[in-house]
C-alpha positions as CSV (number, residue, x, y, z in Angstrom):
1,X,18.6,-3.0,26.2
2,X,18.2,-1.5,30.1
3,X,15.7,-3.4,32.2
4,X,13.0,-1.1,32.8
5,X,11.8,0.1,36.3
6,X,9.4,-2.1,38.5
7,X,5.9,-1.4,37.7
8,X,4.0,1.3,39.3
9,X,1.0,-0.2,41.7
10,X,-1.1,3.2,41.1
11,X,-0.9,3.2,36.8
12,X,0.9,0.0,36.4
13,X,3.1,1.8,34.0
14,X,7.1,1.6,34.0
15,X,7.0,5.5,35.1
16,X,4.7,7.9,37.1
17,X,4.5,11.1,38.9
18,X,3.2,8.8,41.6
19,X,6.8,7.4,42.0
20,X,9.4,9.4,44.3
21,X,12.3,10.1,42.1
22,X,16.0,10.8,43.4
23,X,18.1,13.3,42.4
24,X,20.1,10.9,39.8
25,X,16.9,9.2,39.0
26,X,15.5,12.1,37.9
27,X,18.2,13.8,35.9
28,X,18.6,10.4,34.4
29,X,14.6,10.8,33.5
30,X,15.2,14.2,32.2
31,X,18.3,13.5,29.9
32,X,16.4,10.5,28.4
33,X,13.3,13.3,27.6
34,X,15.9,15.0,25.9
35,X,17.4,12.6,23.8
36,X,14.0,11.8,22.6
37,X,13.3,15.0,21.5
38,X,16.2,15.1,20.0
39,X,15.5,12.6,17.8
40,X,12.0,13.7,16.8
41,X,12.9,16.7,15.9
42,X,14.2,16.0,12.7
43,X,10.7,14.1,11.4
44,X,8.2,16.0,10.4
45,X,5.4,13.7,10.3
46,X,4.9,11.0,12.5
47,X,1.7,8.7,11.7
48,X,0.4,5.3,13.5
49,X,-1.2,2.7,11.6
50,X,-3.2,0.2,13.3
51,X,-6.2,-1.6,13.7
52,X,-8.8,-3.0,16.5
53,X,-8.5,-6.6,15.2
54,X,-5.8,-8.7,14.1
55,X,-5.9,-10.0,10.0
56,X,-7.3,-7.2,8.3
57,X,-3.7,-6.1,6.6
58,X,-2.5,-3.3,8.6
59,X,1.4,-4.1,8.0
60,X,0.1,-4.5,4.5
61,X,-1.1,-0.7,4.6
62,X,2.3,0.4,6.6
63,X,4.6,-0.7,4.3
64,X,2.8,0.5,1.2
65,X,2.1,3.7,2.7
66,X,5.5,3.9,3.6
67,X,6.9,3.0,-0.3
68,X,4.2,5.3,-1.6
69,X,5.7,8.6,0.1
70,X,9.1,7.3,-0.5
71,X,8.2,6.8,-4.6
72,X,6.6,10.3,-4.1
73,X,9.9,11.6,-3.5
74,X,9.7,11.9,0.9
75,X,12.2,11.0,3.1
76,X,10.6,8.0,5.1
77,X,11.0,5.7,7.7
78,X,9.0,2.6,9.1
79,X,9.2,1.6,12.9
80,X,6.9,-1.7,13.5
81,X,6.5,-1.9,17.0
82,X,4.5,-5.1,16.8
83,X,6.8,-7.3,18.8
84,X,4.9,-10.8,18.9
85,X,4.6,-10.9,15.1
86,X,6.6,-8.3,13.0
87,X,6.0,-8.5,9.3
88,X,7.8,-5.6,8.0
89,X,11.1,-7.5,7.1
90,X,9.1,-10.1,5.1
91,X,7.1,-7.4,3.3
92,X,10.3,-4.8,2.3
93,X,12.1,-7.9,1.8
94,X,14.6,-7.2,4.9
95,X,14.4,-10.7,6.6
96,X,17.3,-12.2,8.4
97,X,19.0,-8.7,8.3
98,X,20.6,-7.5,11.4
99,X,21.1,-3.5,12.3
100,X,24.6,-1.9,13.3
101,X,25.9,0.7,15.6
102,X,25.3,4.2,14.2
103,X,28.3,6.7,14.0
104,X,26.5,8.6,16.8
105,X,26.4,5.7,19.6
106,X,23.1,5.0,18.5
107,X,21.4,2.0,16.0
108,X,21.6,2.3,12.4
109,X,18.3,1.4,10.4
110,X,17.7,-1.3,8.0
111,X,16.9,0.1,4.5
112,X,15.3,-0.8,1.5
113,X,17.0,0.0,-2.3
114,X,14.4,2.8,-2.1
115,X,15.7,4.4,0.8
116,X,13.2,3.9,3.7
117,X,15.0,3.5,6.9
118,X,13.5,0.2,9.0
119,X,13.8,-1.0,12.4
120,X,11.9,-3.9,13.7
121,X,12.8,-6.1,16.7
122,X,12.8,-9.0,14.3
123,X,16.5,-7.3,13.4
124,X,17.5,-7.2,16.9
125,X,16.8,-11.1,17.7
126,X,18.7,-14.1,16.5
127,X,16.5,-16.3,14.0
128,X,13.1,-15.8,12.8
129,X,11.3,-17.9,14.9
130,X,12.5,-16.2,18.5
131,X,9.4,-15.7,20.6
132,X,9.2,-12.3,22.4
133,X,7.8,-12.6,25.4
134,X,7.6,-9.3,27.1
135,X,4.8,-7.7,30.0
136,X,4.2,-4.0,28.8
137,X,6.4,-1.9,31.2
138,X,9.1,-4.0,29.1
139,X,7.4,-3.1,25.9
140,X,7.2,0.7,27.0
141,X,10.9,1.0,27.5
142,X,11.7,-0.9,24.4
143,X,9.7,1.6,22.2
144,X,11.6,4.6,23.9
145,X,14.8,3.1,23.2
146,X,13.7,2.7,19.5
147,X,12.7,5.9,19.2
148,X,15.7,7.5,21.0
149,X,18.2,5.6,20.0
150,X,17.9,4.6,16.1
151,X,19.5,6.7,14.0
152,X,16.5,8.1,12.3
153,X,18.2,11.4,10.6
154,X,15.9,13.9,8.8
155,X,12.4,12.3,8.1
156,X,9.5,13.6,6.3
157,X,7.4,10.8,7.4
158,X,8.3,8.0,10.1
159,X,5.1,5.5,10.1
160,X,4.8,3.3,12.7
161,X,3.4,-0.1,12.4
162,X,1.5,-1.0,15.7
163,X,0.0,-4.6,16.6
164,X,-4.0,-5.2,16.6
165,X,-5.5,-3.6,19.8
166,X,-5.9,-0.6,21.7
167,X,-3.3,-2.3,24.2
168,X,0.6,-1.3,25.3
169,X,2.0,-0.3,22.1
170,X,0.0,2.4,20.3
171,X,-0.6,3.4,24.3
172,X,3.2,4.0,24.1
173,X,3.2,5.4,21.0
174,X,0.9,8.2,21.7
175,X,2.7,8.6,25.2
176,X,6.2,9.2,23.8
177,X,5.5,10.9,20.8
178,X,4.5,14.5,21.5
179,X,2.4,16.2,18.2
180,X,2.3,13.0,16.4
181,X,0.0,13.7,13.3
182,X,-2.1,10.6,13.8
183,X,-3.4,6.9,13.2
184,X,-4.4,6.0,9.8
185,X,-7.2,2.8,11.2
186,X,-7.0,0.1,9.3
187,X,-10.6,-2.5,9.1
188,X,-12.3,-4.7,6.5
189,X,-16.1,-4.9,5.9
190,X,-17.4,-6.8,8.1
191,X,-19.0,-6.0,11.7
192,X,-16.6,-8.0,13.7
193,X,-14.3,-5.7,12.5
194,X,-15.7,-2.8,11.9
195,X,-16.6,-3.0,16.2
196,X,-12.9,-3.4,17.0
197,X,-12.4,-0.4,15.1
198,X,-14.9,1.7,16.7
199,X,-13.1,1.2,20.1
200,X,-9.5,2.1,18.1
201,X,-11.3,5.5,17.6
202,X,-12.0,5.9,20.8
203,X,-8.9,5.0,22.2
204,X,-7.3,7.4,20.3
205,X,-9.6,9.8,21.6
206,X,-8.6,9.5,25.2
207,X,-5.1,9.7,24.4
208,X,-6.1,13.0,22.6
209,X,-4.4,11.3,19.0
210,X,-6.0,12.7,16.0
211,X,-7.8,9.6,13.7
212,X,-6.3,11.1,10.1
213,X,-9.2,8.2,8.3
214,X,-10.2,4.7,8.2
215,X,-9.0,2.7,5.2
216,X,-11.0,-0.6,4.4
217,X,-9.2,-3.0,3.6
218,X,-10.2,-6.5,1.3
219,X,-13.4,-4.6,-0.1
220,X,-14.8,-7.0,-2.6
221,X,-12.6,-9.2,-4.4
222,X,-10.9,-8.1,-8.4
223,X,-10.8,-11.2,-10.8
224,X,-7.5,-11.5,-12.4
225,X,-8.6,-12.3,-15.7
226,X,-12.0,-10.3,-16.4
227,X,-11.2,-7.7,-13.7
228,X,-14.8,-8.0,-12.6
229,X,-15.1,-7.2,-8.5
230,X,-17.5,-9.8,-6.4
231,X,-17.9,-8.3,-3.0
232,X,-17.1,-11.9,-1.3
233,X,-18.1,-10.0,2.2
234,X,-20.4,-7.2,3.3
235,X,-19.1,-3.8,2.0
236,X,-19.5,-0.5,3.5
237,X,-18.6,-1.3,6.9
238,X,-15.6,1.5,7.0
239,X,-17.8,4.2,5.2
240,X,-20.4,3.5,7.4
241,X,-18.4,4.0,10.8
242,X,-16.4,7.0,9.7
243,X,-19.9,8.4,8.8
244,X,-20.9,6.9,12.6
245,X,-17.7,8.5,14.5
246,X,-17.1,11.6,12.1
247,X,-13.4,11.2,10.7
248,X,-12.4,10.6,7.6
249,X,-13.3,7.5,5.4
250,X,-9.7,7.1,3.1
251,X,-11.0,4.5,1.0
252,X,-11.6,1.0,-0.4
253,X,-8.6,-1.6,-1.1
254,X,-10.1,-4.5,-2.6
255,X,-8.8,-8.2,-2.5
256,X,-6.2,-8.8,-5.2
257,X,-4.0,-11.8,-5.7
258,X,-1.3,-9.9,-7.1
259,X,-1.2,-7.6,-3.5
260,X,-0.7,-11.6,-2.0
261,X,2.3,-12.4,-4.7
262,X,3.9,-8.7,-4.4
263,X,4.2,-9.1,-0.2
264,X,5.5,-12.8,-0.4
265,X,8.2,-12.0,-2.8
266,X,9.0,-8.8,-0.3
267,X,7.7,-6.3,-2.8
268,X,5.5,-2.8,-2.0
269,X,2.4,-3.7,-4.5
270,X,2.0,-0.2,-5.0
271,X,5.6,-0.2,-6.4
272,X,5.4,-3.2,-8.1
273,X,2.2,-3.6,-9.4
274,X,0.6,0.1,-9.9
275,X,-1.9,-0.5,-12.3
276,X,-3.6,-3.0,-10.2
277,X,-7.0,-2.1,-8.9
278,X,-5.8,-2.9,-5.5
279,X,-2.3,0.0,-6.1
280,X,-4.8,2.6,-8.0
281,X,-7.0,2.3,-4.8
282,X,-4.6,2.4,-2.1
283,X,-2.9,5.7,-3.9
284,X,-6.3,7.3,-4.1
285,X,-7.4,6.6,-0.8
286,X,-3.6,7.5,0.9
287,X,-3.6,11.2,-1.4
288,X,-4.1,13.6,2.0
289,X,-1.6,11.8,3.7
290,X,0.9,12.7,0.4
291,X,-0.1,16.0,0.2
292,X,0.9,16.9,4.1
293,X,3.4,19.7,3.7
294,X,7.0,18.8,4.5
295,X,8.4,21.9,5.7
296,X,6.7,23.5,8.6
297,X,6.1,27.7,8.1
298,X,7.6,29.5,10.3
299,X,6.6,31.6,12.5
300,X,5.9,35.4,11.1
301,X,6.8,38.4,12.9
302,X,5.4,41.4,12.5
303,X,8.2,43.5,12.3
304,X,9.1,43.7,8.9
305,X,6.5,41.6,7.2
306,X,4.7,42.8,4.4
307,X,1.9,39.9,3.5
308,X,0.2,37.3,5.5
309,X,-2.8,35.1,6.0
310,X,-5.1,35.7,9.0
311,X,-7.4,33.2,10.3
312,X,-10.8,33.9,12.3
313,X,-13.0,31.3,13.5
314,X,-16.3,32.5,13.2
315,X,-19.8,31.2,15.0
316,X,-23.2,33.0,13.0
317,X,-20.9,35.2,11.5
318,X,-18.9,37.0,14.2
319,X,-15.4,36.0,15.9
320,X,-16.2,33.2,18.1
321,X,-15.5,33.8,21.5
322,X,-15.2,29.4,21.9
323,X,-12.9,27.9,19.7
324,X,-14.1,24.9,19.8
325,X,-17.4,26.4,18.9
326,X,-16.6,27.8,15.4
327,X,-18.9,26.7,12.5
328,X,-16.4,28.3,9.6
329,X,-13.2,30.2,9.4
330,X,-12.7,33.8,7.5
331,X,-9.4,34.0,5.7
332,X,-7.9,37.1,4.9
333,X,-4.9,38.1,2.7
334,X,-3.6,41.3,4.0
335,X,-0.5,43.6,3.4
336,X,0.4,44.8,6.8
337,X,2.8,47.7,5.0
338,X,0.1,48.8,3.3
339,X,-2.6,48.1,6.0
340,X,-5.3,46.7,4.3
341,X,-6.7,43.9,3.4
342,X,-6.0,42.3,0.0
343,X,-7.9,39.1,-0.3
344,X,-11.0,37.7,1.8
345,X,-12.5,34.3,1.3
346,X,-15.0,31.8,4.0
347,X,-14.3,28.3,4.6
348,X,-16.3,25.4,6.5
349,X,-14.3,24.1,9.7
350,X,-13.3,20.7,8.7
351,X,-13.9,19.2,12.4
352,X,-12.6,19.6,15.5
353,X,-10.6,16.4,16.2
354,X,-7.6,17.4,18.4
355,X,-4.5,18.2,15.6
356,X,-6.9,18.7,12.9
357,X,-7.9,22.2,12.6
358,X,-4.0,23.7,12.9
359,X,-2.8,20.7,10.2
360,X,-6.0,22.0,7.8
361,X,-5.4,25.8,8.7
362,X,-1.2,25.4,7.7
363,X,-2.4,23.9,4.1
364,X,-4.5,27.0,3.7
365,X,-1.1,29.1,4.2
366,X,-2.3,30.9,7.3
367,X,0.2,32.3,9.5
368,X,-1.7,33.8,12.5
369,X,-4.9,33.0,13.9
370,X,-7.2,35.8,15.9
371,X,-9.2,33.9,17.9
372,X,-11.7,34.8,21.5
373,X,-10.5,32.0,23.8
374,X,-8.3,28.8,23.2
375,X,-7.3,26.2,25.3
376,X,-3.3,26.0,26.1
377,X,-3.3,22.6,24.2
378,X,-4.4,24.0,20.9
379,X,-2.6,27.3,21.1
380,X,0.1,24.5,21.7
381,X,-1.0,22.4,18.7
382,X,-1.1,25.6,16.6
383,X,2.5,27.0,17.4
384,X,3.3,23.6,16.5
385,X,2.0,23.6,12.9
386,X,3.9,27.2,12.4
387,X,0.8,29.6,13.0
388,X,1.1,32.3,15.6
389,X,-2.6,32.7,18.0
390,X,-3.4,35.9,19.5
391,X,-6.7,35.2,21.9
392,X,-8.9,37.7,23.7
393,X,-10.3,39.1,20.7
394,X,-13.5,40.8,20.7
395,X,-17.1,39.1,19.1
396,X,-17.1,41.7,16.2
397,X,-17.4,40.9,12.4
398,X,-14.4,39.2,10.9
399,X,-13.9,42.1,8.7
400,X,-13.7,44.9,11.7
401,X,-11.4,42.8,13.7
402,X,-8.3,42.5,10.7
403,X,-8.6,46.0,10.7
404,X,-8.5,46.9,14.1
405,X,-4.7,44.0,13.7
406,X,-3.7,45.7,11.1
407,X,-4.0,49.5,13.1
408,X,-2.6,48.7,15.9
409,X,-5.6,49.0,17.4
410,X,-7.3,45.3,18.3
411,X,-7.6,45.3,21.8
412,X,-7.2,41.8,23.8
413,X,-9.7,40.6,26.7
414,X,-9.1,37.5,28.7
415,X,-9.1,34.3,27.4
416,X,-12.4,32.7,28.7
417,X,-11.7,29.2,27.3
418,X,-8.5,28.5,29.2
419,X,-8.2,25.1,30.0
């Protein structure tokens, strides 16, 4: 792997604006962009699992989460990214495997009988107990090269597996991977960990990374003879803070010996023991991630179509003229040969996490959305997921606004939430 640049004194990251590029230096920079889009390009999903504390199971949740989609039928891969201790190989039962050049120049994954693609730095170093000892400039460029230069192909999900912390790697992760879908945060019950959590939401905050739920992990303990559950810590802790921070509580995985036997022997337990209390949970609590759509919907001209779905975000009952302001959406069916409307329904915003509202909006099927004023990064974010955005509408009633689409007639203002 290429040494990376000398840190920067102003960010202390391996590159920054505040750096003078030459000419080669930057085409170099630019090409290496490319490349990485490249690659990208071809997963649809990309989704961080990690945690604020170390020993609450996170690889645990990767790799089942990972087996899961791939038993659903998706096209998956797993990237762990947690250098100092990578657990992947043990868990898919990939240890002491090394990776090979791709046809393409690049690195062929590991993968599994199942078909999930794998790469882990544990495959790149000789003998299992090598010690990586990297600074994070080194880690950065690492990452990239993983991402850029493994042989990923056509993914439906690539789930990366990201050490305890809100330190270099999920920073790098959420640097490198434009649109990512999110981080699935794993905790257990108790306070201690429930703390480091709260910060992990944060963090992911500031980097502007939607938090797709918290999953608690070792929630109460099943007996494997009477099947009886003793909560053998405090419970609730997860609930509680997704209530506290307002995303999305996945779910309870409690303690199960047979989860302990499946990962030593290098077996998914949701694959080899589904009828455990600890499988039927983790399935439940892991269902919205399944159900993301795999195929993105395209863009929808006008010309020529003849039905679509129209969203309007709406704020006591009229098109909100702030985005971020809306309190529901109104969804409309229309025929646009026909010019009329065909279908009309009202739906609560979900919340307004960064990612969430155009990921929600997609599942409902809509393919435009009519809204006041929109920042760049959402109409971004919404192009992203498929949906076309025409801001600068008027504050009329959801109803008189369609129409005025569907005549030709809607008339555009400027867009006061630009920003």
């Amino acid at each position: 792997m290429t040494a990376p640049d000398k840190e920067c004194s102003t960010c202390n990251a391996d590159s920054c604006s505040a750096k003078e590029q030459k000419p080669d230096e930057a085409l170099e920079a630019f090409l290496e962009r490319q490349a990485l889009a490249k690659r990208m390009c071809g997963i649809e999903h990309k989704i961080l699992v990690f945690s604020g504390k170390g020993g609450v199971g996170k690889s645990t949740v990767a790799a089942n989460l990972a087996a899961a989609l791939c038993a659903d039928g998706k096209r998956v891969g797993l990237l762990d990214v947690d250098f100092h201790g990578p657990s992947i190989p043990r868990l898919l039962h990939l240890e002491g495997q090394r990776v090979q050049p791709s046809g393409d120049g690049g690195i062929a994954p590991l993968e599994t009988p199942d078909g999930i693609r794998v790469m882990s730095i544990a495959a790149l170093v000789e003998g299992r107990d090598a010690a990586v000892i990297w600074r994070g400039p080194l880690k950065m460029n690492v990452i990239k090269q993983l991402l850029r230069d493994v042989a990923w192909g056509e993914l439906d999900y690539l789930i990366i597996d990201s050490p305890p912390g809100t330190g270099d790697e999920p920073l790098s992760v959420a640097q490198l991977i434009e649109g990512a879908d999110g981080a699935v945060l794993v905790t257990t019950p108790q306070v201690l960990s429930a703390n480091d959590v709260r910060r992990a939401v944060t963090f992911c905050r500031q980097v502007r990374l939607p938090v797709l739920g918290i999953l608690e992990n070792m929630s109460g303990f099943v007996c494997p003879h009477c099947g009886k559950e003793t909560q053998l810590f405090k419970s609730g802790g997860g609930r509680a803070l997704a209530a506290e921070t307002g995303v999305p509580f996945l779910g309870s995985i409690p303690i199960d010996p047979e989860v302990v036997t499946a990962s030593d022997e290098g077996r998914p337990f949701v694959l080899e023991r589904p009828d455990s209390a600890a499988a039927r949970a983790f399935l439940a609590a892991i269902e919205p991630i399944k159900r993301m759509s795999t195929a993105k919907t395209p863009p929808i001209s006008r010309k020529g179509a003849k039905t679509m779905r129209i969203a309007i975000p709406l704020a006591e009952g009229k098109l909100s003229m702030h985005f971020g302001h809306c309190e529901e959406f109104a969804l409309f069916d229309v025929d646009e040969t026909a010019k009329s409307i065909t279908k009309s329904e009202r739906a609560p915003a979900p919340g307004h996490q960064p990612g969430q509202l155009p990921r929600w909006l997609a599942e409902q099927g809509a393919n435009l959305i009519i809204a006041g004023g929109m920042g760049s990064r959402a109409q971004g974010l919404f192009e992203g997921a498929g949906i076309r955005v025409a801001i600068g509408a008027p504050s009329e009633e959801p109803e008189k606004v369609i129409q005025a689409y569907l005549d030709g007639t809607l008339s555009a203002g400027d867009n006061i939430c630009d920003h």
